[in-house]
C-alpha positions in Angstrom: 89.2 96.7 115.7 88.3 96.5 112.2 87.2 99.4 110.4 85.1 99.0 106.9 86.3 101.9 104.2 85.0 103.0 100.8 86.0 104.5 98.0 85.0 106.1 94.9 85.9 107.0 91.2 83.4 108.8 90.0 83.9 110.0 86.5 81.2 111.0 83.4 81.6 107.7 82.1 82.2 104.9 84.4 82.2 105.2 88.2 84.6 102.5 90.3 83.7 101.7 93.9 85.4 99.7 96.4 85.5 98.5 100.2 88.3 97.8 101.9 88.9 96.2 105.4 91.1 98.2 107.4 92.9 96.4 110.8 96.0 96.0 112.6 97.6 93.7 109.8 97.0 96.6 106.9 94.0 97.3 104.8 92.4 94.5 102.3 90.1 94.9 99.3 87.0 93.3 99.8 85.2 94.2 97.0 85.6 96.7 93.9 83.0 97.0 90.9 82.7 99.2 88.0 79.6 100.5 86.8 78.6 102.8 83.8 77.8 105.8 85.7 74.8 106.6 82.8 73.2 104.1 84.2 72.0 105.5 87.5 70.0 108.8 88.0 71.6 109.4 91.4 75.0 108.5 93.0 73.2 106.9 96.1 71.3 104.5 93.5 74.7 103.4 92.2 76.2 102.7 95.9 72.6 101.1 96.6 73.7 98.3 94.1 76.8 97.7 95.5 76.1 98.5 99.2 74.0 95.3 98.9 77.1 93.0 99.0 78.8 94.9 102.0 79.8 93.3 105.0 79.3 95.7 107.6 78.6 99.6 108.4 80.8 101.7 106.6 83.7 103.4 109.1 84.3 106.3 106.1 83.9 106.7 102.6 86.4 109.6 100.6 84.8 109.8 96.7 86.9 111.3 94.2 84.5 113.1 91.9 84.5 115.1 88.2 83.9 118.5 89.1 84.4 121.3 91.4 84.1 120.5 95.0 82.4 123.5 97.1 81.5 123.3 100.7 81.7 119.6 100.5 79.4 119.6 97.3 79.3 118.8 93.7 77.8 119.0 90.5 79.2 116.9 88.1 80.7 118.6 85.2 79.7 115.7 82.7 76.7 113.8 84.8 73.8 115.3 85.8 74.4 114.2 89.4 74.6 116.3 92.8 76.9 114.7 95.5 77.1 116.4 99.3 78.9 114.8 102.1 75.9 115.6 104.0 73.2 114.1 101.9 76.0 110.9 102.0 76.5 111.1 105.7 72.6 110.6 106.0 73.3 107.7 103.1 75.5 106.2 105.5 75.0 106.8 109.1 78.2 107.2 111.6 80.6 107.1 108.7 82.5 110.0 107.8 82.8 111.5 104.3 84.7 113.7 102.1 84.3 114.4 98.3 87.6 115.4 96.6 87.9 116.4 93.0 89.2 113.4 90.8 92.1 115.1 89.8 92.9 115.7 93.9 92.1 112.4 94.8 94.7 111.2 91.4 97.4 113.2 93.5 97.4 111.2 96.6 97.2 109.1 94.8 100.2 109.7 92.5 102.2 110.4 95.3 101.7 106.8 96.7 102.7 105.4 93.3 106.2 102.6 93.1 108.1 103.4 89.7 106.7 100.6 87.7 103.6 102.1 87.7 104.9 104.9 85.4 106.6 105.7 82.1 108.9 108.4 81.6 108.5 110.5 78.4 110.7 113.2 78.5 114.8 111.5 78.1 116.3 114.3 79.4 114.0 114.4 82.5 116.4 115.5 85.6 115.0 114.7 89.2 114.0 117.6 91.1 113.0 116.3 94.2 112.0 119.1 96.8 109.6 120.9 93.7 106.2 121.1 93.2 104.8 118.4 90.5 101.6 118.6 88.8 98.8 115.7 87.6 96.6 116.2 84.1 94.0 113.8 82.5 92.6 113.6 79.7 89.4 111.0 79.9 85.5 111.8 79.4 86.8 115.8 80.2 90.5 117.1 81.2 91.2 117.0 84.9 94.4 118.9 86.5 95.9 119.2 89.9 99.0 120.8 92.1 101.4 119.0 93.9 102.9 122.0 95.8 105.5 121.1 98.0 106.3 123.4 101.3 109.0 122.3 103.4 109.1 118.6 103.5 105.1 118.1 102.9 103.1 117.7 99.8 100.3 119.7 99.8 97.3 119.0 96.9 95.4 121.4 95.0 92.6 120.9 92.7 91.7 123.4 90.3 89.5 123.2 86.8 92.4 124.1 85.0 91.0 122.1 81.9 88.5 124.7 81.6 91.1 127.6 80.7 91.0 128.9 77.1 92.3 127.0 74.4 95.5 128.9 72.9 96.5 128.1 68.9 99.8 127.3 68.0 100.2 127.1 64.5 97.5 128.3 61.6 95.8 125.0 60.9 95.0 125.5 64.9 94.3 129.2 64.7 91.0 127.3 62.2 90.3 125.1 64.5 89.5 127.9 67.6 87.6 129.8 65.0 85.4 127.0 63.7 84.8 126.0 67.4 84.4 129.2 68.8 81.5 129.8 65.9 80.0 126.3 66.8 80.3 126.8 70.8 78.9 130.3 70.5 82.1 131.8 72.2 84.7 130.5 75.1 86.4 126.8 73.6 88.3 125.3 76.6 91.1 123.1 76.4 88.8 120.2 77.8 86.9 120.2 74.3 89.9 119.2 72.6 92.2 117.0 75.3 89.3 114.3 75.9 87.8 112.0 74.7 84.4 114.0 73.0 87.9 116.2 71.9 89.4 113.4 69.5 85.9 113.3 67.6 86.0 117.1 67.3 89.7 117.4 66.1 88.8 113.8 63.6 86.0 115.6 62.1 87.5 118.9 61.8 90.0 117.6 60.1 88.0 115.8 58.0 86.3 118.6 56.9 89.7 120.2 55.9 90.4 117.7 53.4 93.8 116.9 55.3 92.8 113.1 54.8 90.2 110.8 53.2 87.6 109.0 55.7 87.5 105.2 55.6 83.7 104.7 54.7 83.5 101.0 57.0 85.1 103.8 59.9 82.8 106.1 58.9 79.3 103.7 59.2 81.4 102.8 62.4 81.9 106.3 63.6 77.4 106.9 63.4 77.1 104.0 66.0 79.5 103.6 68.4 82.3 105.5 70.8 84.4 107.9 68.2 87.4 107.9 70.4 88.2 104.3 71.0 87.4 103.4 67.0 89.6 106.8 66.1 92.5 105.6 68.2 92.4 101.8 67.1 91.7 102.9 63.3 95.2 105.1 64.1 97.3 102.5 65.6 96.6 99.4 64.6 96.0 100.1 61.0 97.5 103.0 60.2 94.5 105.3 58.9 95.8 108.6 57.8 93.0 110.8 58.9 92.9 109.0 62.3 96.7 109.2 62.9 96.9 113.1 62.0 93.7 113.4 64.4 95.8 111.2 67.1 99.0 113.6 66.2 97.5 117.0 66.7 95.7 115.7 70.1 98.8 114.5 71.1 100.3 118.1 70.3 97.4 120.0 72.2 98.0 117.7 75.2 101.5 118.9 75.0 101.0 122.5 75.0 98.5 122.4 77.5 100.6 120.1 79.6 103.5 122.7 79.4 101.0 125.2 80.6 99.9 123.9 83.7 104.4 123.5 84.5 104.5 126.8 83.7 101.5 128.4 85.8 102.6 125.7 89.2 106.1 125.6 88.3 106.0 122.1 88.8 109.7 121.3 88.0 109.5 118.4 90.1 107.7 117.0 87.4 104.2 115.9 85.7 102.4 112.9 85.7 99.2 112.2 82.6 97.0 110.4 84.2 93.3 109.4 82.6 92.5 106.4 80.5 93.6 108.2 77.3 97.1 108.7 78.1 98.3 104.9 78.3 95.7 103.6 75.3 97.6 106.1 72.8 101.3 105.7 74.2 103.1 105.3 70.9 101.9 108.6 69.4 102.9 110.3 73.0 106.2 108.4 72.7 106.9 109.7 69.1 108.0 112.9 70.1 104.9 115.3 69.4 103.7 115.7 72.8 107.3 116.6 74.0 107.8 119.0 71.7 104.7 121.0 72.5 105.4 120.3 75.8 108.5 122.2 75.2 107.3 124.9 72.9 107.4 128.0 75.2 109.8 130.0 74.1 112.7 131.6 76.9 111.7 129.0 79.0 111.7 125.9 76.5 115.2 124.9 77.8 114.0 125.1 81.9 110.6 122.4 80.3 113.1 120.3 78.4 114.6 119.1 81.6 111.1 118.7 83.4 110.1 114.8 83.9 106.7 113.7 82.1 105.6 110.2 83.4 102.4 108.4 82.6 100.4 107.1 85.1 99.8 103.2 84.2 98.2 103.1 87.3 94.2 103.0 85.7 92.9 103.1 89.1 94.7 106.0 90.5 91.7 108.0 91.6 90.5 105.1 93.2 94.0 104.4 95.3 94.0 108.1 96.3 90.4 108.1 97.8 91.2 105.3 99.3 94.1 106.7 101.2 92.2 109.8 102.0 89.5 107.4 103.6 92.3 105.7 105.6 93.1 109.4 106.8 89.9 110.4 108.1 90.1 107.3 110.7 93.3 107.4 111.8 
């Protein structure tokens, strides 16, 4: 008997949904869309859009979601939406639900992934097979999740580790804390530096510091569009100063903060940087600065140096996770 599934990406920025068909011959994609999730006051108006295209009643439905999920509910950190598997189980009758944090529904998803999918950045990487690993994203916020690995099963873990406080490294970041710290009126989390609202902050900070001249065409650019993607094409593709330094020291804070979450899971089994971010600014992580951060922890810099650091190319890895999380719930 065939059995109808969907799945979710929901993130602060743009939300993926898909259906899939699952049978006896293996599941098959029926129909995926993307939609800007500022669009839509509610979730349910956003799955009203596409429901109107589905073939059938939905069998279960697994969302992976930006922000803490409590008792099968969710406000979203960076969306003023509220998500319950109840309100959705009324949404859509007989199926069965479960909301997972994005970062938790990356994981299974992660897990799933063939090698091709990912890109090694650390060339001293050695396998660790039976260790825990660990998932971080930087996209519209800074997602991260556990791998942890007990006897010969994975078991996932979401946190809202990209809410921890930010930690300075060198004195041109020690400025940067206290500037934002005055700004934000106390606590600066990692998140409002590794994302995307993050490279506009670190750009105009540095800026401000004089440590490069602005481009006055990026500039008029800057006041009407998306900082991030103009920041990271102005960087790589021509070689603005004051966009690559900005690219550099994100790059360097990813790093640390990457390091961090090894360190605090001991996920020697390695990490994988997931979000949209990671991929569109590969050649500044494959330059070196990321790793080094990455490795910057003092006694235990030689035990990260050996730790594998792959990037997801995967874009839709949330979306594969929830998907296989759907395909649990009916089997």
């Amino acid at each position: 008997m065939k059995k109808i599934l969907l799945a979710g990406d929901i993130g602060g920025t743009k939300t993926w949904v898909s259906l899939w068909e699952a049978g006896r011959h293996g599941v098959v994609c029926l129909l995926e869309k993307q939609f800007a999730s500022g669009d839509f006051d509610r979730f349910e108006d956003l799955l009203s859009e596409f429901l109107r295209e589905t073939p059938g009643l939905v069998t279960a439905a697994c969302f992976g979601v930006a922000g803490p999920v409590e008792q099968g509910i969710c406000h979203t950190t960076n969306l003023p939406w509220l998500l319950s598997e109840k309100a959705l189980a009324d949404y859509l009758p007989g199926a069965k639900i479960k909301l997972l944090n994005d970062l938790e529904a990356a994981a299974h998803g992660v897990i799933r992934l063939s090698e091709n999918q990912l890109l090694e950045l650390n060339p001293n990487a050695q396998s660790k097979i039976n260790a825990n690993r660990a998932v971080i994203a930087a996209g519209t916020g800074l997602g991260e999740a556990l791998i942890i690995r007990h006897g010969s099963q994975d078991i996932i873990v979401a946190t809202e580790g990209g809410h921890c406080d930010f930690a300075p490294n060198s004195p041109l970041q020690d400025l940067l804390l206290a500037k934002l710290r005055k700004e934000l009126g106390g606590h600066v989390s990692y998140e409002r530096l590794v994302s995307g609202p993050g490279l506009a902050v670190i750009y105009q900070f540095l800026r401000k510091e004089g440590v490069a001249p602005e481009a006055p065409t990026l500039a008029a650019s800057l006041a009407k569009q998306d900082p991030a993607p103009l920041i990271s094409e102005w960087g790589l593709e021509k070689g603005d100063k004051l966009c690559l330094e900005t690219l550099n020291l994100f790059a360097s804070l990813y790093g640390a903060e990457t390091g961090n979450l090894v360190l605090k899971s001991l996920a020697l089994g390695g990490v994988y940087l997931a979000g949209g971010i990671a991929v569109k600014i590969l050649p500044i992580l494959q330059q070196g600065e990321f790793m080094r951060a990455f490795c910057d922890k003092g006694r235990f810099g030689s035990m990260l140096a050996q730790v594998s650091v792959k990037v997801v190319l995967n874009p839709k890895v949330v979306l594969e996770g929830a998907k296989q999380v759907a395909l649990q719930l009916i089997e």
